[in-house]
C-alpha positions, 0 to 999 in steps of 0.5 A: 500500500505504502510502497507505491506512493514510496516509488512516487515520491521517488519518481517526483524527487528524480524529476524535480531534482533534474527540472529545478535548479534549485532543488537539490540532493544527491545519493540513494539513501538522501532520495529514500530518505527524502521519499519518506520524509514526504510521506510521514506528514500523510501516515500520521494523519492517516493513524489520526484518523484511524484512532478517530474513526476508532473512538470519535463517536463514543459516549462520552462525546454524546454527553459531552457540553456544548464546548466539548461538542464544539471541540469534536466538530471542530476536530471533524472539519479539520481532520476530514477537510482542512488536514487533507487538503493541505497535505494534498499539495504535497507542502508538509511532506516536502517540509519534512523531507527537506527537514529530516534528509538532505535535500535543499530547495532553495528559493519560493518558486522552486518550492511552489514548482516541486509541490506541484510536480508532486502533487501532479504526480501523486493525484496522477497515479491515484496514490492521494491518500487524502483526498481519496478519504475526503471524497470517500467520507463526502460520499459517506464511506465507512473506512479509509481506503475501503469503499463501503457505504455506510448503512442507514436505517 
């Protein structure tokens, strides 16, 4: 499941790394690194979201207050559409990755230009793992990565 998204964060370091002059790394173990570096942002998430599924409608949210009730709605909106959309543009991984490896992007376009040539090649390979849960939960998927629907009765 990980491995594909893996070789495509690979394939958009290789490609930005010969396309931009100021996207900069060098050697196989930095691009691994790398390529996992712009993955985290999505598997942490992506166990948010599981632990929430897990325990996000328990009773203790139903008895909650008016605030404690608030909080969870809030925490639904962010987890379901704020948080995927953001790692959808590829942003927060490309940060980690230049955090955790040695990969250096220097300049504002160049970073606007290695985004956009991974988020394109990851919504090009159907490999957005964020925006596949958000337009599985608006369509009313059960699960993350299952297509499911959910009963009503």
């Amino acid at each position: 499941m990980w491995a594909r998204s893996l070789a495509i964060n690979l394939l958009a370091l290789a490609a930005c790394r010969f396309l931009l002059d100021g996207f900069e790394i060098h050697g196989v173990w930095a691009y691994a690194l790398a390529a996992v570096g712009i993955e985290l942002p999505t598997l942490l998430w992506w166990l948010a979201i599981r632990l929430w599924q897990a325990k996000a409608f328990s009773d203790l949210v139903a008895d909650a207050s008016y605030v404690g009730r608030l909080a969870w709605t809030a925490l639904l909106v962010a987890l379901t559409f704020v948080v995927p959309l953001a790692l959808a543009t590829s942003v927060p991984g490309l940060l980690v990755a230049e955090w955790i490896s040695p990969l250096a992007i220097s300049g504002s376009w160049t970073y606007v230009a290695a985004c956009a040539i991974t988020t394109a090649l990851t919504i090009a390979f159907r490999q957005s793992r964020p925006l596949k849960f958000m337009l599985g939960f608006l369509r009313g998927e059960a699960r993350v990565g299952t297509s499911e629907p959910v009963e009503t009765s």
